[in-house]
C-alpha positions as CSV (number, residue, x, y, z in Angstrom):
1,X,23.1,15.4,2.3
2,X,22.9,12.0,3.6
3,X,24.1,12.8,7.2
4,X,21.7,15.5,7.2
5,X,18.8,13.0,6.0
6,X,19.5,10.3,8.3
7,X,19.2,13.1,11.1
8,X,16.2,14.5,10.2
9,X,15.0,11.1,9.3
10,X,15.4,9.9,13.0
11,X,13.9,13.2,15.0
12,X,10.7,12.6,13.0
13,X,10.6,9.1,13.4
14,X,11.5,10.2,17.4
15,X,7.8,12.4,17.0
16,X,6.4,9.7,15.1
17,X,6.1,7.3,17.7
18,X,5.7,10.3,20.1
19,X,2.2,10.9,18.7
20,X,1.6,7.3,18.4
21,X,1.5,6.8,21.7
22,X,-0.5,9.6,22.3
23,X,-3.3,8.0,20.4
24,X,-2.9,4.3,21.9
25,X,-3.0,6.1,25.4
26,X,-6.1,8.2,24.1
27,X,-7.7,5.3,22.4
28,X,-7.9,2.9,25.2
29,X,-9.5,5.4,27.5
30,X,-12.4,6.1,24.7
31,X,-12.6,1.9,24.4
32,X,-12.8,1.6,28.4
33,X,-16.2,3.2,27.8
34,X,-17.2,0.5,25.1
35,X,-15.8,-3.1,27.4
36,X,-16.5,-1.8,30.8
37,X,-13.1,-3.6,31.7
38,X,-10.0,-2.1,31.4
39,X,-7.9,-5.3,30.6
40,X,-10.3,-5.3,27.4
41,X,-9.6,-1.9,26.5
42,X,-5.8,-2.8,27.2
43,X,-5.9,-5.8,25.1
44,X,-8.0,-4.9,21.7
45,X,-5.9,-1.7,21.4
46,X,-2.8,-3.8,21.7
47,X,-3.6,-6.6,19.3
48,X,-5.0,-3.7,16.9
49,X,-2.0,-1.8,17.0
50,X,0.6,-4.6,16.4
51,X,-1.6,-6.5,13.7
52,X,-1.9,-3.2,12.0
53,X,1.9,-2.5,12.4
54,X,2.6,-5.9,11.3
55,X,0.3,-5.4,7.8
56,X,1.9,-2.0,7.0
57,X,5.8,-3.2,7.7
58,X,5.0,-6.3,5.2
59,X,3.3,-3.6,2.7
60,X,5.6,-1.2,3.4
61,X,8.8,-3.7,2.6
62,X,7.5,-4.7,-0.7
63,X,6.4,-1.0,-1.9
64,X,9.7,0.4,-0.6
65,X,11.7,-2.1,-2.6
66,X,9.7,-0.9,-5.9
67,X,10.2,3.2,-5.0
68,X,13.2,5.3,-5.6
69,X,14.5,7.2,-2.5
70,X,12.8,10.6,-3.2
71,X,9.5,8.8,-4.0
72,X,9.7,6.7,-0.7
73,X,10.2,10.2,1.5
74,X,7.3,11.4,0.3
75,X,5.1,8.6,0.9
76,X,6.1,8.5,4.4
77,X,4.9,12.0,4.7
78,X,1.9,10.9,2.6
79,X,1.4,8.2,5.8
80,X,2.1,11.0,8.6
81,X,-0.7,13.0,7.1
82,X,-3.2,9.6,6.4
83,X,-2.5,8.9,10.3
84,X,-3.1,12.9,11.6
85,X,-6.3,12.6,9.6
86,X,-7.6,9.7,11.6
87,X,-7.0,11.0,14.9
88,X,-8.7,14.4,14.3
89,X,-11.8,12.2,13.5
90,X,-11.2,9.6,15.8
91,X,-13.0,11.5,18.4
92,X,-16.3,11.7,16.5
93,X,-16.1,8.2,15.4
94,X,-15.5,6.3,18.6
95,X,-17.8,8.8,21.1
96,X,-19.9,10.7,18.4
97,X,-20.9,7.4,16.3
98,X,-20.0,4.4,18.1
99,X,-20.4,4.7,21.5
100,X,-23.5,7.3,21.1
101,X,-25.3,5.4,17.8
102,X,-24.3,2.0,18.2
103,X,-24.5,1.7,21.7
104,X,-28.2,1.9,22.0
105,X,-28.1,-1.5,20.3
106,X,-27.1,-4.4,21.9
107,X,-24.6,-5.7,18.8
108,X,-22.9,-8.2,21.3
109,X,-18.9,-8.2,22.8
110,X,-18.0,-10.4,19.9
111,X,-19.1,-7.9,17.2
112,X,-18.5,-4.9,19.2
113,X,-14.5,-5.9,19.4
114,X,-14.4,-6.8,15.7
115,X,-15.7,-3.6,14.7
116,X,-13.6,-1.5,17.4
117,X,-10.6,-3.6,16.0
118,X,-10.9,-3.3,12.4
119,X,-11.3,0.4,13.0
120,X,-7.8,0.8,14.4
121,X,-6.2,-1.2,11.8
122,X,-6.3,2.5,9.4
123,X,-3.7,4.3,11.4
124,X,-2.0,1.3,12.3
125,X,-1.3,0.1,9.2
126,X,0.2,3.6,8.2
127,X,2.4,3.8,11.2
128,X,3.6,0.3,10.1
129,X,4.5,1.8,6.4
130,X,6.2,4.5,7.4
131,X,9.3,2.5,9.3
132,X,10.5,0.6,5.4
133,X,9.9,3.5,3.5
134,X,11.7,6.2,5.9
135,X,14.5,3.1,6.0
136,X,14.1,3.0,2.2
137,X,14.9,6.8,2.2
138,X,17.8,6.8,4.2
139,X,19.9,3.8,3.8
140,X,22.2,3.9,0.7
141,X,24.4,0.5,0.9
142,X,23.1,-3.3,1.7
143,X,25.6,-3.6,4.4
144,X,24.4,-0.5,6.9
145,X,20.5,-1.9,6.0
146,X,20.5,-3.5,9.4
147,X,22.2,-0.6,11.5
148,X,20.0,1.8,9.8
149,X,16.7,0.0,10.6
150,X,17.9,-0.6,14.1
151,X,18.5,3.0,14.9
152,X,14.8,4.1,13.8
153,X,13.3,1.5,15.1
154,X,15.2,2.6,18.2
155,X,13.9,5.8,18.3
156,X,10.6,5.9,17.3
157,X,9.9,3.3,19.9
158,X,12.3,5.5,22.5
159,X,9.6,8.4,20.9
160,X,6.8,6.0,21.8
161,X,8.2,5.4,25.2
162,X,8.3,9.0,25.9
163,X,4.6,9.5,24.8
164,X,3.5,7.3,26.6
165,X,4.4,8.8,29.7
166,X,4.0,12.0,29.4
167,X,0.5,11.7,28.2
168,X,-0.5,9.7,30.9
169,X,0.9,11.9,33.6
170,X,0.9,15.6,31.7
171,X,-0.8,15.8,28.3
172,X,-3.9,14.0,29.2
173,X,-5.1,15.9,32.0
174,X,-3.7,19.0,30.8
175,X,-5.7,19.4,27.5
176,X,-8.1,16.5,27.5
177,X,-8.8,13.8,24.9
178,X,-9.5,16.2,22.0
179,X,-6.2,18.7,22.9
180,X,-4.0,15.2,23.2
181,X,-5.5,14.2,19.9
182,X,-4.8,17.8,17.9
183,X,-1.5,17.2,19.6
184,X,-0.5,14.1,18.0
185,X,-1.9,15.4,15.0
186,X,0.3,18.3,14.9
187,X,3.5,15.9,15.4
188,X,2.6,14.0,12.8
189,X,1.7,17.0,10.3
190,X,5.1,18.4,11.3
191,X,7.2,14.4,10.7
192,X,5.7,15.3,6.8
193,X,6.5,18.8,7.0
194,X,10.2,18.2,7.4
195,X,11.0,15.8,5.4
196,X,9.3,16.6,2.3
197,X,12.1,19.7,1.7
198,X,14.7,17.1,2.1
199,X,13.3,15.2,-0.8
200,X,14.7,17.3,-3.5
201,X,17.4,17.0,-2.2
202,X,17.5,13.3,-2.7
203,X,18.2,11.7,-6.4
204,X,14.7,10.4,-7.8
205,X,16.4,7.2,-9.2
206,X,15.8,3.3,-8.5
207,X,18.9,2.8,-6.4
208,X,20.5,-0.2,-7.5
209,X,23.1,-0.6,-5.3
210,X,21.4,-2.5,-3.0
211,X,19.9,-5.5,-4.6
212,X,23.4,-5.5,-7.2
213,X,25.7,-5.9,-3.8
214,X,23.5,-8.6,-2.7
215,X,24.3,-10.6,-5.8
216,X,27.8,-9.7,-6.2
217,X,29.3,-9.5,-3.1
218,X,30.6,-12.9,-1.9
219,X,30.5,-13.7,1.8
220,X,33.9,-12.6,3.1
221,X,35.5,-15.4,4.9
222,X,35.5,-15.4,8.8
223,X,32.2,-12.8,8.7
224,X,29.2,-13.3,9.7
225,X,27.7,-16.6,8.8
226,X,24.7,-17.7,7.0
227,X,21.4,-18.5,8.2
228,X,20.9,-22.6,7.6
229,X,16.8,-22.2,7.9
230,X,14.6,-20.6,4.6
231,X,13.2,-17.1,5.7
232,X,9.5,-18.4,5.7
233,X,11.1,-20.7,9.1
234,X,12.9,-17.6,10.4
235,X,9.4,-15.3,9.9
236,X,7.5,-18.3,11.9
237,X,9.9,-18.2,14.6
238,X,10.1,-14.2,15.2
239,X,6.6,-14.3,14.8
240,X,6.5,-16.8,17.7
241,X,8.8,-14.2,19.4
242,X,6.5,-11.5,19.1
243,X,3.5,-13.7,20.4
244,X,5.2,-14.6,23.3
245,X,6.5,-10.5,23.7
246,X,3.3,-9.1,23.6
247,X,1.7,-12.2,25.8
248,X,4.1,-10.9,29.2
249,X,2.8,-7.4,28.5
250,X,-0.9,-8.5,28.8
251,X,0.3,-11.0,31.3
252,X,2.0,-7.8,33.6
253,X,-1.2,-5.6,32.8
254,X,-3.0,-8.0,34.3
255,X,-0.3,-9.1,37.2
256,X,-0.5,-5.1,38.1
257,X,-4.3,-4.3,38.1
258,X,-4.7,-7.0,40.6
259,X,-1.8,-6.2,42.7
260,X,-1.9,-2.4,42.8
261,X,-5.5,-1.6,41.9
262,X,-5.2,-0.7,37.9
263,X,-5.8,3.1,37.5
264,X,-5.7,5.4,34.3
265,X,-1.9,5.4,35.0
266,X,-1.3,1.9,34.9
267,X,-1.5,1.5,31.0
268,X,0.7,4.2,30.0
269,X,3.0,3.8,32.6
270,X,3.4,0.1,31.9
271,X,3.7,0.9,28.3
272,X,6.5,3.4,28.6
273,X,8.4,0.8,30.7
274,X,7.8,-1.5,28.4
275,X,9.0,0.4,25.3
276,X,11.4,2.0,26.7
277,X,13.2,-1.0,27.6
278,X,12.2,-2.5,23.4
279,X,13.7,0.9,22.2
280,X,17.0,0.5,24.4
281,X,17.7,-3.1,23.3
282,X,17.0,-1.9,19.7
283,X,19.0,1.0,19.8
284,X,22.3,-0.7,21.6
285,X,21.6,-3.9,18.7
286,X,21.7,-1.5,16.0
287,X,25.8,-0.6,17.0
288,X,26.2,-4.1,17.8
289,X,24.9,-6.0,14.7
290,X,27.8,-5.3,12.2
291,X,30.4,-7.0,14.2
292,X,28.5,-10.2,15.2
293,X,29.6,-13.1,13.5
294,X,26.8,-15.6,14.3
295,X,23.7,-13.7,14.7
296,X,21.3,-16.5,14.5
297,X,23.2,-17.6,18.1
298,X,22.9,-14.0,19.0
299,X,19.1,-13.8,18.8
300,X,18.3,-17.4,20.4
301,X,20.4,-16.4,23.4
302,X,18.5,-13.0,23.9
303,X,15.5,-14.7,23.5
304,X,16.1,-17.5,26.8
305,X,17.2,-14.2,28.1
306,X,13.5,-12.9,28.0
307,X,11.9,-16.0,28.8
308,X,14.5,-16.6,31.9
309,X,14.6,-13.1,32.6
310,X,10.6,-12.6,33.0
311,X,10.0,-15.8,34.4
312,X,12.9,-14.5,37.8
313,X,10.9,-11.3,37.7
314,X,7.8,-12.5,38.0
315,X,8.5,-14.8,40.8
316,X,10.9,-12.1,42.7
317,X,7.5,-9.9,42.4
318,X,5.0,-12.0,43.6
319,X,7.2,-13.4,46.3
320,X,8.2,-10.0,47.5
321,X,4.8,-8.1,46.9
322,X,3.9,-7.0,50.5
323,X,7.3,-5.5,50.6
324,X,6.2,-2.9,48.0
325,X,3.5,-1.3,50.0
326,X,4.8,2.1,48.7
327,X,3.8,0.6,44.9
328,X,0.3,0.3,46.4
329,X,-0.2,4.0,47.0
330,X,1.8,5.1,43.8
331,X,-1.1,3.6,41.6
């Protein structure tokens, strides 16, 4: 029952961030129409997205610890169905009321990008929910906690990846903003619809294996070792992490719209890249984390890798730029 959970568990999480990256793609073309600038569109959406995320893991952590496994799978499909509600009146509240109401009056960029913010954070902050309590669902032992988060996080951002694309290049001009909308909708409705049968299936007790192993396993000698700093300094410096991540995506946005002319493609393309490469590294970390013995080391090193990394890549580019005249006409 367990095997068959954590598979289930990780297709929907797969069409999860499928349909979230549907909306984002969907969402930034409505905002375009608000900013008049793409690279505004680009980054309010962003910002909105991972501050929403960001409020929903922390909620979602603390709620999930409180639930018992059955309760937790159904409040992920509780979030599914909160997030297809949004986008099938997203439409009518960004175009319909917004843009058509509000627009007439001249609220200023200031306000307009506060309110087209705080209206994102709703779905956002469900999609952010749903990773802890799915993890919640699924992961019966302290010690596979890690691998298990890993592997969904892997795949709903290799989801997101593949939504991306494909509705920048097919789904979007295929059935429009309203068809790519009732499409994410329906993947979301269907994430709910699939896990909710599994839930009888899964015993409706507080599990307490996982905070009991915590205080009565003792660290085994040679594994991995402990972290030296508290968790508030470890939070600080992963949150430092993720400002720096997101800051090269806004930074490449803005490095391709001057270089190749920024289209409709650019942002979806771009993204997919992007979190295809995110869901990769998660997914390959989630095999590898068990056997490291000094992950702190691990996760400075990778992070010089980044900085290192982008700062080659960005030079290599810009250096070799008017070699990629082929790039020009793909965009």
């Amino acid at each position: 029952t367990d095997r068959a959970l954590r598979l289930v568990a990780v297709a929907a999480f797969f069409l999860s961030g499928f349909a979230a990256l549907i909306y984002q793609v969907v969402w930034q073309r409505m905002l375009v129409v608000f900013s008049g600038a793409d690279v505004h569109a680009f980054t309010v959406i962003v910002a909105a997205f991972m501050a929403g995320l960001g409020v929903g893991h922390l909620t979602g952590g603390y709620t999930a610890d409180r639930l018992a496994r059955r309760n937790a799978l159904i409040l992920f499909a509780v979030a599914e169905c909160a997030i297809a509600a949004f986008s099938l009146a997203s439409r009518s509240l960004y175009y319909d009321f917004l843009y058509q109401r509000l627009g007439a009056y001249a609220i200023g960029t200031v306000l307009l990008t506060a309110t087209l913010f705080a209206s994102l954070l709703w779905p956002t902050f469900f999609m952010g929910m749903s990773l802890p309590l799915l993890a919640r669902a699924v992961t019966t032992r302290l010690e596979g906690a890690a691998a298990t988060v890993g592997e969904l996080y892997a795949f709903n951002t290799l989801g997101a990846a593949a939504g991306a694309l494909l509705a920048t290049w097919w789904i979007l001009p295929a059935v429009g903003l309203d068809g790519s909308l009732r499409i994410g909708a329906l993947l979301n409705l269907l994430c709910a619809l699939t896990v909710v049968p599994l839930s009888a299936r899964v015993a409706n007790t507080l599990d307490r294996t996982l905070p009991g192993e915590q205080a009565s396993t003792p660290p085994a000698t040679g594994g991995p070792q402990r972290p030296t700093l508290p968790f508030a300094g470890w939070a600080a410096i992963y949150a430092l992490s993720g400002l720096m991540a997101l800051s090269l995506e806004i930074v490449w946005f803005r490095l391709l719209g001057v270089m190749m002319k920024s289209t409709a493609f650019t942002f979806g393309t771009l993204l997919a890249i992007y979190l295809t490469g995110i869901g990769g590294g998660a997914w390959l970390g989630s095999f590898g984390v068990r056997h490291l013995r000094r992950p702190a080391l691990t996760f400075f090193l990778l992070q010089a890798g980044v900085g290192l990394s982008a700062g080659l890549l960005l030079a290599l580019v810009i250096g070799r730029v008017d070699d990629f005249a082929w790039l020009r006409q793909y965009f």
